[in-house]
N, C-alpha and C positions, 0 to 999 in steps of 0.2 A: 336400763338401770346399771350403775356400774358398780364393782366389785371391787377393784386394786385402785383404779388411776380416779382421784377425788382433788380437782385443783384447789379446794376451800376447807383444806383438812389435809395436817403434815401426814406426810407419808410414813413416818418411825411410828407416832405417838398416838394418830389420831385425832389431834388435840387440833379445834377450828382454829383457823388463821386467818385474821381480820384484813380487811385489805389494805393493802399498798405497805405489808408489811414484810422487813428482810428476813427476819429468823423468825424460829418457833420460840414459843415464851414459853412452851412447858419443857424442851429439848434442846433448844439454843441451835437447831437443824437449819442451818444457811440455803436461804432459798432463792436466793437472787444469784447462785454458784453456776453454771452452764451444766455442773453435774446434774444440778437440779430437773431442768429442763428437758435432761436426756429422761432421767429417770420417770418423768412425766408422760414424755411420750412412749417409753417402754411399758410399764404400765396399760399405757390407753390401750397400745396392740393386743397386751395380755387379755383384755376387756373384751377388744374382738374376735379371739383367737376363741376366748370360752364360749362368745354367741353363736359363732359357727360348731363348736362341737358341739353344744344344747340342741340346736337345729336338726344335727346329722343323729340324736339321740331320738330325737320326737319322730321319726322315720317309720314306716311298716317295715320288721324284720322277715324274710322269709321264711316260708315253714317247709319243714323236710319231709320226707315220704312218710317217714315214722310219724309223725307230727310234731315232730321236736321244732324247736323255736333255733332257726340257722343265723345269725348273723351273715350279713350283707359281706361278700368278697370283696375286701380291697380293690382297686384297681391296681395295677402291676404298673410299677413307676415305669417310662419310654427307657428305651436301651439306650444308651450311653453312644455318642457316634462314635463310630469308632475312628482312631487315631488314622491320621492322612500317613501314606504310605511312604516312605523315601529310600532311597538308594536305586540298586539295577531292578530293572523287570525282570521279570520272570524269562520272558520271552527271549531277550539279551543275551543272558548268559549263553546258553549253545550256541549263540550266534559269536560271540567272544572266543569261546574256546573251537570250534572248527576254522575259525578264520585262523587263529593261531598256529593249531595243526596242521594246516594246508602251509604258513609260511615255514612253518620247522619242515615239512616232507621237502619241498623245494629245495629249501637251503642244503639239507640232506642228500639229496639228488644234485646239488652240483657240487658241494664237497667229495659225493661219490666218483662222479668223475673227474676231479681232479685230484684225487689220489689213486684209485686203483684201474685208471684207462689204461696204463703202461703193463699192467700184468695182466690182465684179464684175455686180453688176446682180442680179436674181430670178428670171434662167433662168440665168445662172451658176452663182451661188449653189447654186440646184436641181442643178443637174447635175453640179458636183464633191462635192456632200455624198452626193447618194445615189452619186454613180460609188466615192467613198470609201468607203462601209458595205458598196457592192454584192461590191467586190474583195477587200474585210477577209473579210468574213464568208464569202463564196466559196473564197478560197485557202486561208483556215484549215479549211474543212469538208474541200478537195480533201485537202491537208495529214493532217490527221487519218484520212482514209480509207486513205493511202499509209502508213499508222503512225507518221508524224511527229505524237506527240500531243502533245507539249510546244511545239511550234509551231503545232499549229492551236489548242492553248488560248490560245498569247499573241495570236493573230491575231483569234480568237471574242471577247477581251478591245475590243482595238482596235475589231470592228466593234459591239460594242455600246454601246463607249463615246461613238463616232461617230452611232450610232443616239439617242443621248440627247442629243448635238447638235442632232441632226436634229429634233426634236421642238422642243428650243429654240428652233430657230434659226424654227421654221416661227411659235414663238409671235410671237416679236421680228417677224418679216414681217407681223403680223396675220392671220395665214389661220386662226386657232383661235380668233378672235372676244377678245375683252374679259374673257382668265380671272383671276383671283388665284391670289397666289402656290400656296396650298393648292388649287385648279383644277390649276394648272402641275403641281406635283407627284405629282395623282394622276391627269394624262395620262399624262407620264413614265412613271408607275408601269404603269399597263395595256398602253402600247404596251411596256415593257423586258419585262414578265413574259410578255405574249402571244408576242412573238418569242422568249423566251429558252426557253419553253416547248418551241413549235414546235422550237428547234434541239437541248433536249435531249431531245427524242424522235425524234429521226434513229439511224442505226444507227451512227454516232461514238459515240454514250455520253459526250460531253466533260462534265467535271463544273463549268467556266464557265457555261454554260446552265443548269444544274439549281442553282446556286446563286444566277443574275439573274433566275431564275423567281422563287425565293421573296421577293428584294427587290424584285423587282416588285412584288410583289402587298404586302408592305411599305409603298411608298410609295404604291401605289393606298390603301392603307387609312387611312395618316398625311392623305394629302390630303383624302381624305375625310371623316375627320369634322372635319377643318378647315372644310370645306363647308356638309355639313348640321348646324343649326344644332335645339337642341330633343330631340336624338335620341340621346342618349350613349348610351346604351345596346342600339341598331340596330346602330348602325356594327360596335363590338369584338364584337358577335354575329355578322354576317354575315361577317368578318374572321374567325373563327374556325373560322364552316362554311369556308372558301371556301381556307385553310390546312388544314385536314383535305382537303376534295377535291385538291387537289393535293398532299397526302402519298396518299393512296389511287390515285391515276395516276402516281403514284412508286413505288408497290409493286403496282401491276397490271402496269407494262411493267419493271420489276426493275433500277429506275436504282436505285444503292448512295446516294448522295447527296441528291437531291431530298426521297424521304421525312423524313430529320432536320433536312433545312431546314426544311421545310415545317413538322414538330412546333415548332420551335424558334421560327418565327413563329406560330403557334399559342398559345402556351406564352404569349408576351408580349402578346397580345391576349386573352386569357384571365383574364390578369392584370390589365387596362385593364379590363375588363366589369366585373369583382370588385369592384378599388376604386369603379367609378363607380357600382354598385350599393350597397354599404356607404354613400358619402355621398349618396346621394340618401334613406337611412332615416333620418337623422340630421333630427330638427328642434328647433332651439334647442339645438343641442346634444346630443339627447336621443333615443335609438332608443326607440320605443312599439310596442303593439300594433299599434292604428290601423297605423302608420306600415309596418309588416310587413305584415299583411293586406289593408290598404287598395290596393293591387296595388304600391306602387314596390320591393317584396321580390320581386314576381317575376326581377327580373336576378338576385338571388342561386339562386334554383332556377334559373332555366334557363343559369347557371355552374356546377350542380352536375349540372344532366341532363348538361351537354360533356362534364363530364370520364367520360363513359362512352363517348365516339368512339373512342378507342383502339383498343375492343373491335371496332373495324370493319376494322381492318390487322391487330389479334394478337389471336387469342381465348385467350392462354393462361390457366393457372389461376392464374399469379400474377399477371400482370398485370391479368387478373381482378378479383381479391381487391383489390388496390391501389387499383383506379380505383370501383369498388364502396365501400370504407371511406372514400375522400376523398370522395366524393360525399356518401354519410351522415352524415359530421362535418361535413361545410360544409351540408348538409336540417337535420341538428340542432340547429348551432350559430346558424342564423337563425331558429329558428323557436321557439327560448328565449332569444335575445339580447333581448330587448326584460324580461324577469326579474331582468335583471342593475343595471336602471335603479331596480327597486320595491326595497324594505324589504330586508334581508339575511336575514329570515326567509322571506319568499316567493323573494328568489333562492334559498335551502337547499332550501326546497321543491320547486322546479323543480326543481332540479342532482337534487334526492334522487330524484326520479320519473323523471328521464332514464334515473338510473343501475340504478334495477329493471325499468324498461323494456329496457332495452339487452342485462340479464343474462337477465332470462327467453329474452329472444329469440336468443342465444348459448347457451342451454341447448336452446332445442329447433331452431336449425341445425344439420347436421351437423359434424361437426368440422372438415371442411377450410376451411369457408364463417364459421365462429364467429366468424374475427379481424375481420367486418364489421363486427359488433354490439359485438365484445371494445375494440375500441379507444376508439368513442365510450363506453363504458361506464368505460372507465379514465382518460379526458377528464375526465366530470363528477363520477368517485370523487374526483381532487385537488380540488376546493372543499368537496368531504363531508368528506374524511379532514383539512382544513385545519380546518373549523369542527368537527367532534368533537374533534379535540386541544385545540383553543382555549378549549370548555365545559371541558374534562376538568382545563386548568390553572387554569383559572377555580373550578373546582370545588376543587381543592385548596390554592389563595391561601385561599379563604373559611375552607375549615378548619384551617389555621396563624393564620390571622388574626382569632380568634374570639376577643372582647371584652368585656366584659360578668359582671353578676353570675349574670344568668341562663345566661351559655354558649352562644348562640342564634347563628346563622349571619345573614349578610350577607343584608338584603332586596331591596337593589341588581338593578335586572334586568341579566338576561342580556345576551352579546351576540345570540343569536337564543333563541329558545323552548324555554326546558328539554327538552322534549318530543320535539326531533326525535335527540336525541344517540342513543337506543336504534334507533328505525329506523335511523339513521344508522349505527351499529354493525351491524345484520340487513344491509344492504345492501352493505356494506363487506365482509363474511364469506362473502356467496353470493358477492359478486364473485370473490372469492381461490377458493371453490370449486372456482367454475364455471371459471376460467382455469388452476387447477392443481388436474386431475384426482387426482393422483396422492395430494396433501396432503388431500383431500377427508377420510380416517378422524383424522389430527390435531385438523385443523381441528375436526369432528364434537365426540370426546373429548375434546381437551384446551383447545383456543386460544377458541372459539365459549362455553362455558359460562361461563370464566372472563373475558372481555370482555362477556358480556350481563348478568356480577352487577354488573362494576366500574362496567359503564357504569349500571346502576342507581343503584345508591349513588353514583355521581358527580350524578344527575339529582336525588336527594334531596337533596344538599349544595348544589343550585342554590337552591335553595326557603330562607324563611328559617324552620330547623327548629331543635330543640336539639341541643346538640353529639352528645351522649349517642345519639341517633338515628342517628346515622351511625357511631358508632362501634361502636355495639352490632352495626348490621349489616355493617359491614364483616369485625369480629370473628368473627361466626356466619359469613361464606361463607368467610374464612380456615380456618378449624377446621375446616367442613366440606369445603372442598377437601385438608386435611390428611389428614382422616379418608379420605374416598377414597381415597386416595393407599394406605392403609394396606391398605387389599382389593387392591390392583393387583399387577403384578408388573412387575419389569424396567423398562422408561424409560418407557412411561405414568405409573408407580408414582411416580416419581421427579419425574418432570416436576409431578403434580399437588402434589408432599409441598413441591415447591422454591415453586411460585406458591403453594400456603397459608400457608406461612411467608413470603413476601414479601407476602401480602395481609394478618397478622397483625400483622409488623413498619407496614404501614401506618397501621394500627391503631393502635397502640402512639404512634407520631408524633401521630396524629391527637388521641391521648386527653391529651398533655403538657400543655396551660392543665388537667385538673382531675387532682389525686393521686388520688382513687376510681377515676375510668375507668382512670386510667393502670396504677394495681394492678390490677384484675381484668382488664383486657387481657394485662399480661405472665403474670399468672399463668395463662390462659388459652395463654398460648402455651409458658408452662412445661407444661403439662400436654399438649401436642400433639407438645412434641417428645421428654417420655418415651415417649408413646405410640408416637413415629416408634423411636426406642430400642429400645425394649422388643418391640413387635407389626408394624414392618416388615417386610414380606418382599421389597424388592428390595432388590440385594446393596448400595446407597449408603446404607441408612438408619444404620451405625453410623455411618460419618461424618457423614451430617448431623443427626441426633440428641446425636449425640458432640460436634460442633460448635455447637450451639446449644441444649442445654440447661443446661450452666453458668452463660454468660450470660445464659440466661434467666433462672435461679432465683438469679442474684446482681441481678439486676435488679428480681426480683419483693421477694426482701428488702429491699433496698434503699429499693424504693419503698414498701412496709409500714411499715420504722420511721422515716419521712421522716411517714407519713399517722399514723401514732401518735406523733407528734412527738417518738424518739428520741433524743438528742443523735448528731451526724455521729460525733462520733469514737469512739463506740459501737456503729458500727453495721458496720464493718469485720471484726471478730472474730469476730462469728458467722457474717457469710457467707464469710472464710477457713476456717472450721470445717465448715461443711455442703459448700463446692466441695470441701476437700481431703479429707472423707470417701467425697462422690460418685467422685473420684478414684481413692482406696484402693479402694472395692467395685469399681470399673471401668474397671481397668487398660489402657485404649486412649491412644492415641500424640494423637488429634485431640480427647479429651476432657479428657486430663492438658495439654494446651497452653492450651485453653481456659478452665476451669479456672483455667490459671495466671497467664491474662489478666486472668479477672472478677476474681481476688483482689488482683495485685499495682494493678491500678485500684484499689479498693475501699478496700485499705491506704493509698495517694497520697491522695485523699482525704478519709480519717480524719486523714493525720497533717499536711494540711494546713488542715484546722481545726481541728486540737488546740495550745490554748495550750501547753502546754511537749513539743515538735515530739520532742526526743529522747526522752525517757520514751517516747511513742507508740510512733515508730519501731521503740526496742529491742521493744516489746512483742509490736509487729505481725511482727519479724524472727523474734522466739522461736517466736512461734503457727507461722507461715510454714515456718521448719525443723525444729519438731516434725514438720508434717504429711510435709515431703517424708523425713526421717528416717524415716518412720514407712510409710510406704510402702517405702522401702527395704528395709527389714525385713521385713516381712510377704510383699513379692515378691520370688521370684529373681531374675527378669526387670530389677530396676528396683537391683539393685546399686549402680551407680554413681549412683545419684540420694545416696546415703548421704554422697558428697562435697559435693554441694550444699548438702544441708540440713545438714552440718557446717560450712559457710561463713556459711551466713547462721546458725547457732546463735552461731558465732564473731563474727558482723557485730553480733548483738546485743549479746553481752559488748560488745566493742570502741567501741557507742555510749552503754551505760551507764559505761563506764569512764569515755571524756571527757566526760560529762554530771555525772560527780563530781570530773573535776579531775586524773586522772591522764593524765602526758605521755610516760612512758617508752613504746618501744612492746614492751619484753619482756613489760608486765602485759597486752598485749591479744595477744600470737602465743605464749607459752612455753605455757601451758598446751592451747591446741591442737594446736600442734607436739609436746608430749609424749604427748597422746592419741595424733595419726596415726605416730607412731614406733610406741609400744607398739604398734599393729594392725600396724603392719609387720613386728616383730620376731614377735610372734605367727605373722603368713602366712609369715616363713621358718623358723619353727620345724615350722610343719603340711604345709607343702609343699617340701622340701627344693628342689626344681626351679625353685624361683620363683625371679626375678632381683630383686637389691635396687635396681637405678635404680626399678625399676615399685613397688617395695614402701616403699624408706626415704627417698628422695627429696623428695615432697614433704613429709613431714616436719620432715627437714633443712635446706631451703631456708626453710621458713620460721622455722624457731627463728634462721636466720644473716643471712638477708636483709635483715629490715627492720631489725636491728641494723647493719649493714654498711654500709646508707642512713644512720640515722644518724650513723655513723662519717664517711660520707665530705661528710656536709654541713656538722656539725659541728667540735667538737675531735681532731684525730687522737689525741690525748697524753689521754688519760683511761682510767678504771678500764673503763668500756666495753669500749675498745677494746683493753687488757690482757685482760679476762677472753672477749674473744672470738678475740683471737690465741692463748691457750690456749686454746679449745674446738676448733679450725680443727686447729692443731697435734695433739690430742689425736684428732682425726679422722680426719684424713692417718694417723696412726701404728697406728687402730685396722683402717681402712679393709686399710692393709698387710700388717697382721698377720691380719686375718682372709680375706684376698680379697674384699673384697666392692668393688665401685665405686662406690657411694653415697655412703657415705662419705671415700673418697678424694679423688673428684672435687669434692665440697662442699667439704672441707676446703681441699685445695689448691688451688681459684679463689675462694674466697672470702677466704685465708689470703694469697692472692697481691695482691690486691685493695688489702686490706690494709697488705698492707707498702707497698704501692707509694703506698699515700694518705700512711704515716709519710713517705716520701721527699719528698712534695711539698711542705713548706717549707724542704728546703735547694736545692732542682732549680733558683731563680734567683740563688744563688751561683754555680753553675757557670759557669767560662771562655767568652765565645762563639765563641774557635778552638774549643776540646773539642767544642764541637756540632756547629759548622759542618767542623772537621776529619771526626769522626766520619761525618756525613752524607757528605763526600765519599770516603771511604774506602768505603763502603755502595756508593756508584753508581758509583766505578772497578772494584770488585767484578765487581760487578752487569752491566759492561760488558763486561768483559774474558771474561766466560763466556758471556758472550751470541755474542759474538765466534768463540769458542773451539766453539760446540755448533754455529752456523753454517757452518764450515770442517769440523767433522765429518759435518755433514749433506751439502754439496757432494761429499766426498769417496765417500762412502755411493752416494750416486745414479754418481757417474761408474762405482766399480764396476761396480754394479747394470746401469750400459748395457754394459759389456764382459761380461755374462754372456750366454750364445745360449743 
């Protein structure tokens, strides 16, 4: 029952409101207002709001100990989230201000001594520098032990920085004898790491300490081999053991820190040995044997023994494997870099023995251990798989570009030695094996046979051979991959029928400078791809038989009466005769396409070098729509093909027509617009059910169409366009009289058409108020209902909200 919100009674007055009415009759209260509607709906809530507190009133109230009648406790609204925090943390700020204070002490401490070292004297001196390091480093250890570690880090900061004074300052006094600057720095260095050492192995754990250990030893090592003079290769050696031991006493006493400093200086001295071992191999430019063997290569192996130290903090099995393969690629890569200098036949040669090396030895590790051998192996394959592609195109320039009366290939040498392309292919193939187990039966069957022929006949096209020689055998592994292909089943089957026909198509390219080769190649692949047709047995051979036997066998013609020196425009007609019969016997969707390819080429062709181009045309159009006519016929299936080849039957009248001089276009559409009627009227005589748009239609459009075009480009006012306002009219009146809509609807948008083209030279006498009046009469229309369906629609919805 409602109380406030009553849709059938004004809200002011109370007074009923009949429907579909906009105001109140007793208040004049606008109801149809959007005010309205709000206040409708506020109301309604009001309605619900009071059902729910009636509810929460019918409720049992509690009773108190006294017996007193308690009202029910509110529930306590949820807390408010509180507001997201912004600015520094908490935690920050002491971290902010010690870091600051440690750089004001510093700063402080070297403005000290560079204003009062001159007075102070050298037990002065002495005695506020170390009394400063003593108490830095002191308070911050006490500091750090009491859990203030953010202060005893800035303190540990302060006294080492003061410690590195101290050293200075002892130089500047002369008590350190006569050092240079690289001397100076890798005192510095020994005394910051030795102490920084010592303080991070105290039971503070400060990680200031375990990060001025590793720049310790840092600057001990920078200074150093500033020193020793002669020894590049000593120094970043002993710099790198002496960074691994102090990562290894960073993971015996289980500092977090120290150990990845330590790597990290490591790492960079590691990198120092490397480089200075590479150019010390270098002479005149030029890395040799000699220059490897003769001992200055030893810095490169015993850069590649370090990086097995790792193995000494983590034995795991990847880390392992990593430090092992980098180790092997950096033994490999200097112990054949000196190959890279010789002949690009002997670098191939190396690169190629690395990489059968590398493979055998990934075949007989075990698996987990292979990626040692797997990587440098896939290293020196990119220079193999770089120079066999490079012969390969080389090989195929020579036979597009073959010259000559003889037909004889390029004598021109290679870039490296014909010879290695096939190893290079064997070693290419186990690599892929050997790394992908799984491809291993592909590989085997299909990919390895067919690369060990190509790369053959690639290595015979190196050599300066005659044409015929390459082509003949490319030809034989083509055919013979097809033929296989044809024992097979399923995507073996497939895979090999697909590579013979692209190894025969090669062929085919190959054999273009001589028409002999070039015929018994196609015809050869004509004859491969019946066989793929005909004695396939995986499920793709209709399609690709389907697909490339047309073109082959119009290609094979083609090129027959080109080498029996046929005239071109001759030679069109028989191979549109032979594809559109293969066609007819063998009614497939990817054989009638192709087919329709090799022909409509083959036609282009003829009738592009036929001197009188129309005669040709019609001739080639007639052949053309016999054939698909003719299939029509003979298959169910191929019905509506009977429309095409009645188009292009028609397209040939229509081009013999104009080839003799007639302009009307009733003499090139009346006569096949009367054929495609009579078949319509026929199909509505035999099949009473048929509809005449699908049957008389096209028909009728075309006996009125292209007349209609004329009419409207032409003279309105002619015997034409009389005798085709009667046929229009004559349509309309049959169309009505018989029910049928074919005719109706031709007639009368055709007839309308028409009339309306007779109107268009008197339409710029008209008045331009009449137009301009008219138009505006159309859009006050147009307005006023627009207006009118929007007031209905307003009206509509307001209901619609007074209904509950």
């Amino acid at each position: 029952m409602t109380r406030y919100a009553d849709p059938f009674a004004c809200p002011d007055c109370h007074t009923p409101i009949p429907l579909g009415a906009d105001t109140c009759r007793s208040c004049a209260l606008p109801l149809t207002h959007p005010l309205a509607g709000e206040l409708l709906r506020t109301l309604t809530r009001a309605d619900d709001l009071l059902g729910q507190l009636r509810a929460v009133a019918t409720r049992p109230v509690a009773v108190s100990a006294g017996g007193s009648m308690v009202p029910p406790v509110a529930p306590m609204p949820a807390a408010a989230p509180s507001p997201r925090r912004t600015g520094l943390r908490a935690a920050s700020v002491p971290q902010v201000l010690l870091g600051l204070g440690a750089t004001c002490l510093l700063v402080a401490a070297v403005i000290f001594l560079a204003v009062a070292w001159s007075w102070l004297g050298i037990e002065g001196r002495t005695t506020v520098l170390v009394a400063l390091t003593a108490i830095s480093g002191g308070t911050g250890a006490w500091l750090a032990g009491r859990g203030l570690r953010v202060a005893g880090e800035a303190l540990t900061v302060v006294a080492l920085g003061l410690l590195t004074l101290d050293v200075v300052g002892a130089d500047s006094a002369g008590w350190l004898g006569d050092l240079s600057i690289a001397g100076l720095v890798a005192v510095v260095g020994g005394v910051l790491g030795s102490v920084s050492l010592g303080l991070a192995l105290t039971p503070t754990r400060l990680v200031v300490p375990q990060l001025a250990a590793a720049l310790g030893l840092g600057l001990a090592w920078a200074g150093a081999d500033g020193v020793v003079d002669g020894q590049d290769l000593l120094v970043p050696t002993f710099a790198v053991l002496a960074f691994a031991a102090l990562a290894l006493v960073g993971r015996t006493t289980r500092r977090t820190v120290l150990p990845w400093a330590a790597l990290v200086g490591a790492g960079f001295a590691w990198f120092d040995l490397l480089v200075s071992s590479l150019d010390s191999l270098e002479v005149d430019g030029v890395i040799t044997f000699a220059g490897v063997w003769g001992g200055t290569g030893g810095g490169v192996l015993v850069a590649a023994a370090l990086l097995l130290l790792p193995l000494v903090l983590d034995r795991r099995h990847e880390l392992a494997a990593t430090c092992l393969t980098a180790a092997t690629v950096l033994t490999t890569g200097i112990l054949t870099a000196p190959a890279f200098d010789e002949p690009l036949t002997t670098a191939t040669a190396v690169a190629l023995g690395v990489l059968l090396a590398a493979t055998a030895a990934a075949r007989l590790l075990p698996r987990v251990w292979s990626v040692v051998t797997l990587v440098p192996a896939a290293l020196a394959a990119l220079p193999v798989a770089i120079v066999a592609a490079a012969l390969l195109l080389d090989a195929g320039i020579r036979v597009l570009l073959v010259e000559g009366q003889d037909l004889r290939l390029s004598d021109e040498e290679a870039l490296v030695h014909p010879t290695l392309l096939v190893p290079a292919t064997v070693a290419l193939l186990l690599l892929l094996a050997v790394a992908a187990p799984r491809l291993q039966r592909v590989v085997a069957r299909t990919v390895a046979p067919l690369a060990l022929v190509v790369t053959a006949v690639a290595t015979l096209a190196l050599f300066a051979v005659p044409l015929w020689t390459v082509v003949v055998a490319t030809a034989v592994v083509g055919a013979a991959l097809m033929g296989d292909g044809l024992r097979a089943e399923a995507l073996v089957g497939t895979v090999r029928a697909v590579l013979g026909g692209a190894v025969l198509l090669a062929a085919v390219v190959a054999s273009l400078p001589s028409p002999a080769l070039l015929t018994g190649t196609l015809a050869l692949l004509t004859l491969a791809a019946t066989g793929v047709l005909l004695r396939g047995r995986f499920p793709e051979a209709d399609l690709l038989g389907g697909v490339t036997l047309p073109v082959a066998l119009a290609a094979t013609m083609w090129s027959a009466a080109d080498l029996a020196a046929v005239d071109t425009v001759l030679r069109a007609v028989p191979v549109l005769v032979v594809v559109g019969l293969l066609a007819i016997a063998r009614p497939r969707v990817e054989l009638e396409a192709s087919a329709a390819l090799a022909g409509a080429t083959a036609a282009v062709l003829s009738v592009v070098a036929a001197v009188d181009e129309p005669t040709a045309l019609a001739v080639h159009l007639t052949v053309a729509g016999a054939l698909v006519t003719a299939t029509s016929l003979v298959h169910t299936s191929r019905r509506p093909l009977g429309w095409v080849g009645g188009l292009l039957l028609a397209a040939a009248t229509w081009v013999r027509l104009a080839d003799l001089g007639v302009e009307a276009p009733e003499a090139y559409t009346l006569p096949t617009a009367a054929a495609l009627v009579l078949l319509g009227l026929h199909r509505l005589r035999t099949v009473p059910e048929a509809a005449s748009t699908a049957t008389l239609s096209p028909g009728l459009v075309l006996a009125t169409v292209p007349s209609l075009l004329w009419v409207l480009a032409g003279d309105p006012v002619s015997l034409r366009a009389l005798l085709l306002g009667a046929a229009c009219l004559g349509l309309a009146l049959l169309g009505a009289r018989l029910r049928w809509s074919a005719p109706l609807v031709v007639g009368a948008v055709v007839g309308g058409l028409l009339a309306l083209r007779e109107l268009a030279p008197y339409a710029h006498q008209t008045p331009q108020w009449v137009v301009i009046g008219l138009a505006g009469t159309v859009l006050t229309v147009v307005g006023v209902t627009w207006e009118r369906r929007l007031r209905e629609l307003h009206q509509a919805a307001t209901y619609l909200e007074r209904l509950r």
